[in-house]
MDAnalysis code that builds the backbone (N, CA, C; Angstrom):
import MDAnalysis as mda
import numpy as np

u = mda.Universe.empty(510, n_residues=170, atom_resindex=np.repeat(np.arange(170), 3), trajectory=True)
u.add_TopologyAttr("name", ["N", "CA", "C"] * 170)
u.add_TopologyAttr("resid", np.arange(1, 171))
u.add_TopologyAttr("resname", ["UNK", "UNK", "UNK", "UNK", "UNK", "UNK", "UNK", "UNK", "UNK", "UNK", "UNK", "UNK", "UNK", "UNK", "UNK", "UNK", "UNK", "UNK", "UNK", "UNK", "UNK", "UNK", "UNK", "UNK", "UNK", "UNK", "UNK", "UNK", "UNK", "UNK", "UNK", "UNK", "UNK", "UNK", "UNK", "UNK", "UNK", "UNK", "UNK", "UNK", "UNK", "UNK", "UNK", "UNK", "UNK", "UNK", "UNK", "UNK", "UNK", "UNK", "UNK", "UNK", "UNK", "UNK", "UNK", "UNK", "UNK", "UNK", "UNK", "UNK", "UNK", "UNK", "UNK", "UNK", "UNK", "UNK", "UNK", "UNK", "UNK", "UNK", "UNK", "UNK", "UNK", "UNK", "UNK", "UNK", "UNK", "UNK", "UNK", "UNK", "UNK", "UNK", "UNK", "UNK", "UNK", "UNK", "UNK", "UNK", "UNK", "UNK", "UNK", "UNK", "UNK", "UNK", "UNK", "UNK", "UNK", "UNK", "UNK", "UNK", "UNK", "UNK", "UNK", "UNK", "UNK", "UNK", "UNK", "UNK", "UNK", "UNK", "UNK", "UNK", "UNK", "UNK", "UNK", "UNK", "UNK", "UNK", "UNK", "UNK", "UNK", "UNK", "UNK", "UNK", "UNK", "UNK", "UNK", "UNK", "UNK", "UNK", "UNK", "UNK", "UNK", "UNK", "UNK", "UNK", "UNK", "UNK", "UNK", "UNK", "UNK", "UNK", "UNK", "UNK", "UNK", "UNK", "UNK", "UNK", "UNK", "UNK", "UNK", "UNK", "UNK", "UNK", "UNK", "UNK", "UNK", "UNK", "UNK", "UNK", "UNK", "UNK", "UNK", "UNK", "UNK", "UNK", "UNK", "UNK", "UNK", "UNK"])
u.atoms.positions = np.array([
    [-2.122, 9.940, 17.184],
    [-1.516, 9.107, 16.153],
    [-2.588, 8.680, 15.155],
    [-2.305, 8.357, 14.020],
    [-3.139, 8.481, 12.853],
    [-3.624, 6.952, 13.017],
    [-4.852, 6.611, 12.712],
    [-4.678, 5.008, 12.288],
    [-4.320, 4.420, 11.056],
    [-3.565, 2.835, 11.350],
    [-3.434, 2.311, 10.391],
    [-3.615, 1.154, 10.080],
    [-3.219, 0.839, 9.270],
    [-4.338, 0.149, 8.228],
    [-3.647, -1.287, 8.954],
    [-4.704, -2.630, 8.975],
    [-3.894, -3.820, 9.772],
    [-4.822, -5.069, 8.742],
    [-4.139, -5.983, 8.552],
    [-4.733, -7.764, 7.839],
    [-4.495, -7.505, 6.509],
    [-5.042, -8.810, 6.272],
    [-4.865, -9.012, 4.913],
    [-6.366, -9.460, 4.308],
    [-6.513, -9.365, 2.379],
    [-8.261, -9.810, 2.531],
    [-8.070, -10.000, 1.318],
    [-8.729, -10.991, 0.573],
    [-8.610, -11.042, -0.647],
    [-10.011, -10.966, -1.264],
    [-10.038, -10.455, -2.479],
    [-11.870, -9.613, -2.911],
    [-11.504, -10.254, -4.283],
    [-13.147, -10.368, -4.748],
    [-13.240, -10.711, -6.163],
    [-13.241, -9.509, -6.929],
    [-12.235, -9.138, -8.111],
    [-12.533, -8.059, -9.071],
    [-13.511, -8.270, -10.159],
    [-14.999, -7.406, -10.524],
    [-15.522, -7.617, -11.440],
    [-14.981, -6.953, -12.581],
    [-15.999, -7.207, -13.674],
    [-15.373, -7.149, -15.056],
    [-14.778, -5.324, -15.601],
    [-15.566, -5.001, -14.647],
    [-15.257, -3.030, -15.119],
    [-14.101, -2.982, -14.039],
    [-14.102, -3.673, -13.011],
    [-12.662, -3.479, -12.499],
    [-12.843, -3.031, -11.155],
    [-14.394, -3.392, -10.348],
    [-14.500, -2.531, -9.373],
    [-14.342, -3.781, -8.134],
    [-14.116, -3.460, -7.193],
    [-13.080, -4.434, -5.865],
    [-13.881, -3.984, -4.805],
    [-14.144, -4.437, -3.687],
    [-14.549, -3.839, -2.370],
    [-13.258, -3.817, -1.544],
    [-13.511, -2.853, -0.748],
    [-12.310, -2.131, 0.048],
    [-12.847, -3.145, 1.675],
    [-11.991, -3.252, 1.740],
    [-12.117, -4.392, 3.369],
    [-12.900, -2.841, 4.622],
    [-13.586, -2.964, 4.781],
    [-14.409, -2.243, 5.979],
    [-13.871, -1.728, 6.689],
    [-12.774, -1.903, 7.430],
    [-11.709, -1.382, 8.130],
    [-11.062, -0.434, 7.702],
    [-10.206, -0.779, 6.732],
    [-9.404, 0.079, 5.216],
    [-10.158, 1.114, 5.342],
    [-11.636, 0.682, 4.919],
    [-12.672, 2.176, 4.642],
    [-12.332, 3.207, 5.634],
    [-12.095, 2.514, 7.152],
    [-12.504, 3.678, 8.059],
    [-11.301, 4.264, 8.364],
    [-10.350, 3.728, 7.989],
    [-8.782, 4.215, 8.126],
    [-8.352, 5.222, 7.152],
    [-9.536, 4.831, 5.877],
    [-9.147, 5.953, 4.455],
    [-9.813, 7.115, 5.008],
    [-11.550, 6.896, 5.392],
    [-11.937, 8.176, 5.931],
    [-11.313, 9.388, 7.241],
    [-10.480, 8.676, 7.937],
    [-9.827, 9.382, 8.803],
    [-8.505, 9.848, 8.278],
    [-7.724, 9.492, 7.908],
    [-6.834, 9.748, 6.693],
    [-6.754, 11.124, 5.894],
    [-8.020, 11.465, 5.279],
    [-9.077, 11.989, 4.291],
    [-9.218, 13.375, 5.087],
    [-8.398, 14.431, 5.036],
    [-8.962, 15.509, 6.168],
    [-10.216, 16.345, 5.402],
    [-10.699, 16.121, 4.147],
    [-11.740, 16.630, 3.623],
    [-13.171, 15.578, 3.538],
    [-13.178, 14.477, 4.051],
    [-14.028, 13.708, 4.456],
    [-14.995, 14.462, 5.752],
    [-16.200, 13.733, 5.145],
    [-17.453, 14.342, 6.478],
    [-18.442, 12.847, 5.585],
    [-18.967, 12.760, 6.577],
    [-20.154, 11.652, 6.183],
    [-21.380, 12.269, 5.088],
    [-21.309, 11.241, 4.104],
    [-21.704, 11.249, 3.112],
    [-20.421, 12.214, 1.794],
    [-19.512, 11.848, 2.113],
    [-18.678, 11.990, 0.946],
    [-18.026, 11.043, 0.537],
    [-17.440, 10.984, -0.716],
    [-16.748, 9.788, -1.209],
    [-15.115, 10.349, -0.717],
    [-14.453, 9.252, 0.044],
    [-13.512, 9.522, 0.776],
    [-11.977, 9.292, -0.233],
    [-10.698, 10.294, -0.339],
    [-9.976, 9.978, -1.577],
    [-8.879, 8.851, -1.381],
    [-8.503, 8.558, -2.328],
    [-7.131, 7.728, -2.095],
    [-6.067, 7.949, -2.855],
    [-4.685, 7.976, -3.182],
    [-3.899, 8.058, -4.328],
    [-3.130, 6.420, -4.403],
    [-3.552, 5.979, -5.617],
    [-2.591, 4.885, -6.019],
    [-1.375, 4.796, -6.306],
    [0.044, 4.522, -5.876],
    [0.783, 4.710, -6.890],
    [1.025, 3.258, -7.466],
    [1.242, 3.550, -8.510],
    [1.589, 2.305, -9.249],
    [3.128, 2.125, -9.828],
    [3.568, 3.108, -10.045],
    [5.533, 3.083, -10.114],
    [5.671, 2.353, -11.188],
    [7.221, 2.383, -11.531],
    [6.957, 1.677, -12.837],
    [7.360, 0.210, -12.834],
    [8.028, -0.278, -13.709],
    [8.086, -1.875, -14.700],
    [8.370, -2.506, -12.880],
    [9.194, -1.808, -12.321],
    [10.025, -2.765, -10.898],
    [8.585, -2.913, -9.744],
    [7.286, -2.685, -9.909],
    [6.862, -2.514, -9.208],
    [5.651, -3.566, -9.621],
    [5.325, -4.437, -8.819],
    [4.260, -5.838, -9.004],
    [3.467, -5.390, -8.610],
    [2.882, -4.664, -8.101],
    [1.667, -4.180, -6.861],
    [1.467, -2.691, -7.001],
    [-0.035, -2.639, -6.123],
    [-0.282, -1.117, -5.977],
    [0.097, -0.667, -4.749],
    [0.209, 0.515, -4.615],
    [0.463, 1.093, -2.692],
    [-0.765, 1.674, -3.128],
    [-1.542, 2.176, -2.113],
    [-2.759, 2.919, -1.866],
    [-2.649, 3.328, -0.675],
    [-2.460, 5.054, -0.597],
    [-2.033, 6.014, -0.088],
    [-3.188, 6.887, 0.536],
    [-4.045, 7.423, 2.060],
    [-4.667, 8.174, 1.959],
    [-4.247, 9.609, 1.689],
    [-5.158, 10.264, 1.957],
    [-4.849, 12.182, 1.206],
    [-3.806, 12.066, 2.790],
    [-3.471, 12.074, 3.636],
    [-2.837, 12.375, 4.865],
    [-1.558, 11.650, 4.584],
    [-1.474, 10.733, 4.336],
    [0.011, 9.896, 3.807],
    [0.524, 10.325, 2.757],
    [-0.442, 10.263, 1.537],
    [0.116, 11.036, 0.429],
    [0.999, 12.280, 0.284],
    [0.506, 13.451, 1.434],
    [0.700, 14.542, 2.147],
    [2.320, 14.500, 2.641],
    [1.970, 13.526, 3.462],
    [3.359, 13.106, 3.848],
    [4.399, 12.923, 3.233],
    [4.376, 12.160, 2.632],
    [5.298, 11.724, 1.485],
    [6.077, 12.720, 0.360],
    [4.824, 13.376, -0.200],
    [5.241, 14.687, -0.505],
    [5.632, 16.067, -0.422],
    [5.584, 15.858, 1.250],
    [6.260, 17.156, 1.670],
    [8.105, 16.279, 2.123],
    [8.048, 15.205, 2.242],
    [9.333, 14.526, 2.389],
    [10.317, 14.485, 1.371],
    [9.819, 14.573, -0.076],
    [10.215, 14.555, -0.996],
    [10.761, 15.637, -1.589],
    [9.924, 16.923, -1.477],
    [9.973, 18.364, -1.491],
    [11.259, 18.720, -0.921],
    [11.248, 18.070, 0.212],
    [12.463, 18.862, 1.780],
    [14.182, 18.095, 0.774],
    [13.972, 17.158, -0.280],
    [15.181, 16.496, -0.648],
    [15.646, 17.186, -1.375],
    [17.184, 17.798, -1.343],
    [17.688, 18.256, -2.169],
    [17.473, 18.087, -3.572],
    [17.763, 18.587, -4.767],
    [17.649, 18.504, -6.482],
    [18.832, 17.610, -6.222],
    [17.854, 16.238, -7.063],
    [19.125, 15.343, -7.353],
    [18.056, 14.282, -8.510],
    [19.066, 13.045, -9.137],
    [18.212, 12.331, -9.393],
    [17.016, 11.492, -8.900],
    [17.579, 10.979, -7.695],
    [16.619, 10.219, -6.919],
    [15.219, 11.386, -6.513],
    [15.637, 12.599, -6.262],
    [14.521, 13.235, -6.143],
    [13.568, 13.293, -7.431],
    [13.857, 13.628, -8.476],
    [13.158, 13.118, -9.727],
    [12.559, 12.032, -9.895],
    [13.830, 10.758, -9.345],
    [12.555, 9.600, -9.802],
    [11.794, 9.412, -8.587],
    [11.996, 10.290, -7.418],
    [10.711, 9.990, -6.488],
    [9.266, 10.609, -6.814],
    [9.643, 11.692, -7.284],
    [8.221, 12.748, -7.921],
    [7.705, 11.952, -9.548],
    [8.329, 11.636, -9.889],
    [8.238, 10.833, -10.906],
    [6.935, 10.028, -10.835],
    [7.606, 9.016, -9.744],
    [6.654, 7.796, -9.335],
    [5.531, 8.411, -8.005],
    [5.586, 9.560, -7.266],
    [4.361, 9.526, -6.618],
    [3.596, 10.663, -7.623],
    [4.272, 11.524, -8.099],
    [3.151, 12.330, -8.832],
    [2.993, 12.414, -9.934],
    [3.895, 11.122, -10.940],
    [3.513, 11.265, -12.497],
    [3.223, 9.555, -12.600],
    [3.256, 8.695, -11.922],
    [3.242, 7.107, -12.277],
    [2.283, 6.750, -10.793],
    [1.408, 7.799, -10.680],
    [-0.365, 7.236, -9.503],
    [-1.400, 7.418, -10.352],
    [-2.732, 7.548, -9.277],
    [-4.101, 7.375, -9.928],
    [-4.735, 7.963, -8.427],
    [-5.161, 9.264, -8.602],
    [-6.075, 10.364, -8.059],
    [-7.617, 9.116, -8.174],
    [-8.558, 8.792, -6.878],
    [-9.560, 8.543, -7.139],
    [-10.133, 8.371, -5.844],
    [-11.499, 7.800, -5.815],
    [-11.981, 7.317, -4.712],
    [-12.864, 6.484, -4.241],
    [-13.606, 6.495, -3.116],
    [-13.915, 4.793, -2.824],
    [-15.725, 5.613, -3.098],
    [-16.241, 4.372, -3.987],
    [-17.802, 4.560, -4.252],
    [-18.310, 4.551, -3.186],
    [-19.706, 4.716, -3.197],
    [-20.791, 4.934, -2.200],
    [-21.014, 3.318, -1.419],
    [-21.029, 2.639, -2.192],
    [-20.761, 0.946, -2.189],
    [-19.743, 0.142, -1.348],
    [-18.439, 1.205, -1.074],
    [-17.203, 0.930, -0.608],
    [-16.363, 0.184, -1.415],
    [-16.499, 0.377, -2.443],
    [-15.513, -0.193, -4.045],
    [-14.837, 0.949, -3.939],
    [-13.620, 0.488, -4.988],
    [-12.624, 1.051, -5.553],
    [-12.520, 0.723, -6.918],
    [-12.523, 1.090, -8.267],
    [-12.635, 0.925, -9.394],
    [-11.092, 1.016, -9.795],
    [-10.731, 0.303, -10.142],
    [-9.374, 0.137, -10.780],
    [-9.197, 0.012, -12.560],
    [-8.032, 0.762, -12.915],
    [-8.311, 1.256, -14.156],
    [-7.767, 0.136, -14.872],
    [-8.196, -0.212, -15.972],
    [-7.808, -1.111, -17.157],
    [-6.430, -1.001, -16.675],
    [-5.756, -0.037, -16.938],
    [-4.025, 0.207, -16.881],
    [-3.465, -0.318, -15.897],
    [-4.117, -0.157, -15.090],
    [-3.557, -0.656, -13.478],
    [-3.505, -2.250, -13.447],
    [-4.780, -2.561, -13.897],
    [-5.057, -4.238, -14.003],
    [-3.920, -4.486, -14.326],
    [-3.771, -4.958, -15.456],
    [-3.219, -4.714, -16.533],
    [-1.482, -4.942, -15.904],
    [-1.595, -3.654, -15.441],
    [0.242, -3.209, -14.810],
    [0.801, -4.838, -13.735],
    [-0.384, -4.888, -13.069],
    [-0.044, -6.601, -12.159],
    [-0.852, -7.237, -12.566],
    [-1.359, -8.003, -13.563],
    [-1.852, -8.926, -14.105],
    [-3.183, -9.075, -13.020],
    [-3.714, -8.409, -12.810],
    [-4.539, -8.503, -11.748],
    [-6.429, -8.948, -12.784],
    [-6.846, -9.421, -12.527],
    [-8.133, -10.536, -13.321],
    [-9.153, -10.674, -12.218],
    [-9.056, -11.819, -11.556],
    [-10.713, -12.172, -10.605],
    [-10.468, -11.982, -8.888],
    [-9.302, -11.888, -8.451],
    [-9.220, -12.141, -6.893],
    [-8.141, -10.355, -7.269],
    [-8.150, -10.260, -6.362],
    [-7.322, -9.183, -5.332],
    [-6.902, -9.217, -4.290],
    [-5.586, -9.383, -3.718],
    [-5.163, -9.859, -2.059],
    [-4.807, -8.419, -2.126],
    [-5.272, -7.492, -0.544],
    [-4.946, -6.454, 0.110],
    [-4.189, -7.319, 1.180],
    [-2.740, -6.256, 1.060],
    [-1.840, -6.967, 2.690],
    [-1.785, -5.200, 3.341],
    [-2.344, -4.950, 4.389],
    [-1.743, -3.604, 5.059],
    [-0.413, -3.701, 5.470],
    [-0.218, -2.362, 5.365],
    [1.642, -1.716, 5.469],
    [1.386, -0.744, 6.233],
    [1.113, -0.330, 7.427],
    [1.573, 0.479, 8.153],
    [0.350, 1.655, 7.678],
    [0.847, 3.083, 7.243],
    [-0.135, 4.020, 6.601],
    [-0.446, 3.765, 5.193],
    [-0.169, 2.603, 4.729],
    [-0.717, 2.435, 3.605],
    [-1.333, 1.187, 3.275],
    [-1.379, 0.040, 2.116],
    [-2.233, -0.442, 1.912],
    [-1.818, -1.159, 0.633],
    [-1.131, -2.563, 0.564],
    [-0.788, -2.651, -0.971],
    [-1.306, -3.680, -1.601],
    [-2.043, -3.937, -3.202],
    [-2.887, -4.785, -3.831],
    [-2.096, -5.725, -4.693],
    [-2.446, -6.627, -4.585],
    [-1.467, -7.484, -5.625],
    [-2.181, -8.674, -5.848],
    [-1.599, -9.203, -7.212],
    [-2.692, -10.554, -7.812],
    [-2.047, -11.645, -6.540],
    [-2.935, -12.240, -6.223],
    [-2.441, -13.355, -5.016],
    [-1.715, -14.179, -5.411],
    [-1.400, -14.620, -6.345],
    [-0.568, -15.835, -6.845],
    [0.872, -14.831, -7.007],
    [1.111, -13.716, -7.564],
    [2.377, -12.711, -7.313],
    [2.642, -12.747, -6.184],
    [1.568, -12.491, -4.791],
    [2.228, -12.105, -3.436],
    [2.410, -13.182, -3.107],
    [2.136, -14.470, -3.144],
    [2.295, -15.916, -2.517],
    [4.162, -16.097, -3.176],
    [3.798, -15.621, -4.571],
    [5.714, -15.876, -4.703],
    [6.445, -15.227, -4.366],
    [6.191, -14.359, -4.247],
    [6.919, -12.735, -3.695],
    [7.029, -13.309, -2.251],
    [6.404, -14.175, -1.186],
    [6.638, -13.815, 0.391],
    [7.315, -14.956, 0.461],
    [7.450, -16.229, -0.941],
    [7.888, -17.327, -0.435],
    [9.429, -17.146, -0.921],
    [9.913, -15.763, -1.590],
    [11.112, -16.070, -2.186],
    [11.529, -14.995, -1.112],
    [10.783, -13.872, -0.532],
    [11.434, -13.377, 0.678],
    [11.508, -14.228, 1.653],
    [11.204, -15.030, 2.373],
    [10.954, -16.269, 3.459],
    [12.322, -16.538, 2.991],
    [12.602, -17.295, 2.287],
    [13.998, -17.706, 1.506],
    [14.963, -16.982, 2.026],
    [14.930, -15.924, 1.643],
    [15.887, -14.550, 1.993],
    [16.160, -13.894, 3.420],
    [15.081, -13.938, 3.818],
    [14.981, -13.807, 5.098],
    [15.946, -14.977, 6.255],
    [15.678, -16.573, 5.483],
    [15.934, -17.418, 6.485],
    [17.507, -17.306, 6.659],
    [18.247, -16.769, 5.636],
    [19.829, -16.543, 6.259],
    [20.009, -15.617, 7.288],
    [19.714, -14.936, 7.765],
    [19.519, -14.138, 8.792],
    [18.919, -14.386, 9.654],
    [17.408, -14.885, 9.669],
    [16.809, -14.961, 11.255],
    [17.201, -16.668, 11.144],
    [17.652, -17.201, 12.827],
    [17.378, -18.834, 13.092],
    [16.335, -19.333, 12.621],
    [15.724, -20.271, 12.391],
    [14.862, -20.747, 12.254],
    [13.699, -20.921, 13.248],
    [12.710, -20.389, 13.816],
    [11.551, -20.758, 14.999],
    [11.722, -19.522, 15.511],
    [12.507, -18.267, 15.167],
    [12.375, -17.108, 15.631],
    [11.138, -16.035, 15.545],
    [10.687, -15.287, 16.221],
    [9.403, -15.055, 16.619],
    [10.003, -13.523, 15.652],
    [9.564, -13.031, 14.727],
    [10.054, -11.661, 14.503],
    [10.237, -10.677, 15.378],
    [8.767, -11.223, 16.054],
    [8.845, -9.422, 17.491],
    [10.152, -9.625, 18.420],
    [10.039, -10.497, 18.358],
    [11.257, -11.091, 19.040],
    [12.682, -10.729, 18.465],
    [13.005, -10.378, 17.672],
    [13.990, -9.996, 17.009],
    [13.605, -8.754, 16.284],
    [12.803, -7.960, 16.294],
    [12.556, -6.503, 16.666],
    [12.953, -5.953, 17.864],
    [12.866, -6.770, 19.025],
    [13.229, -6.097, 20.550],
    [14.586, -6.195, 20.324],
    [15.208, -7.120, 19.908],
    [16.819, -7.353, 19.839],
    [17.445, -5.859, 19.117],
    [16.553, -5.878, 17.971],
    [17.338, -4.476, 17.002],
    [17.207, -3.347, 18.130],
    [15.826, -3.206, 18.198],
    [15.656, -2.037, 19.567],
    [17.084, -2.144, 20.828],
    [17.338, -3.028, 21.499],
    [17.994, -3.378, 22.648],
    [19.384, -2.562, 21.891],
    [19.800, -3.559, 21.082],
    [21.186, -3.062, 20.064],
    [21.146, -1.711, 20.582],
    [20.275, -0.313, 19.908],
    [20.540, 0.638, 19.331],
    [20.224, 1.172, 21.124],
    [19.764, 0.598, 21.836],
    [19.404, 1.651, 23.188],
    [18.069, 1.814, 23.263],
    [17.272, 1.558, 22.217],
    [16.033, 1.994, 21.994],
    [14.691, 2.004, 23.218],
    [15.062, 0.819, 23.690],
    [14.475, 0.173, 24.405],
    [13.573, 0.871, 25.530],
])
């Protein structure tokens, strides 16, 4: 099983736009990376998607992979368009410096108002960036959303085993 990416970290962005990648991240991108060997700069793909999208995903070459052979296998339709759309015409091909930065492009800034801090939250095989004051409103208006559905003092994992139990999973 592949590793993935786990916490959250928030980094100062300097003025050209370059961020440090949380140490961990690093070693999850290099394994990820099936053209990685020590002493290479290891790749990543950004997508950035369009106007509906507050944040970056940051994708290694192995997820990216993924994704796009998933996309491929979908019949010709619209949604298949706007999926190729947004992973292979609305990303950013790049990679992590010698330093363990990531240089983020004017455009990207820019796209989430992103300036002096950077909060990384991991997602599973990926990895998503967002100005911290966006993700603080973003989790407090899902919390909101969320609370009609779960009781209140409910443990999530705890109501992950429930969905599991439901379906047989168990």
């Amino acid at each position: 099983m592949a590793r993935r990416f786990r916490g959250e970290h928030t980094f100062k962005v300097d003025a050209k736009g370059r961020v440090s990648i949380p140490a961990f991240f690093r070693r999850v991108i290099e394994a990820g990376d099936p053209n990685w060997t020590d002493g290479l700069r290891p790749e990543i793909v950004i997508v950035y998607g369009d106007q509906t999208r507050d944040y970056l995903e940051v994708f290694t070459v192995n997820a990216i992979n993924a994704l796009d052979d998933k996309i491929a296998a979908l019949p010709r339709s619209p949604l298949k368009r706007k999926l190729e759309r947004m992973v292979s015409g609305q990303s950013h091909e790049t990679e992590i410096d010698p330093d363990g930065r990531l240089v983020l492009p004017q455009k990207l800034r820019e796209k989430i108002g992103l300036q002096k801090e950077a909060f990384f939250i991991a997602s599973g095989d990926t990895f998503q960036i967002w100005k911290p004051e966006t993700f603080a409103a973003h989790e407090a208006e899902y919390a909101e959303e969320l609370g009609d559905d779960v009781p209140e003092g409910t443990d999530p994992l705890d109501a992950l085993d429930m969905v599991l139990d439901a379906r047989g999973a168990r």
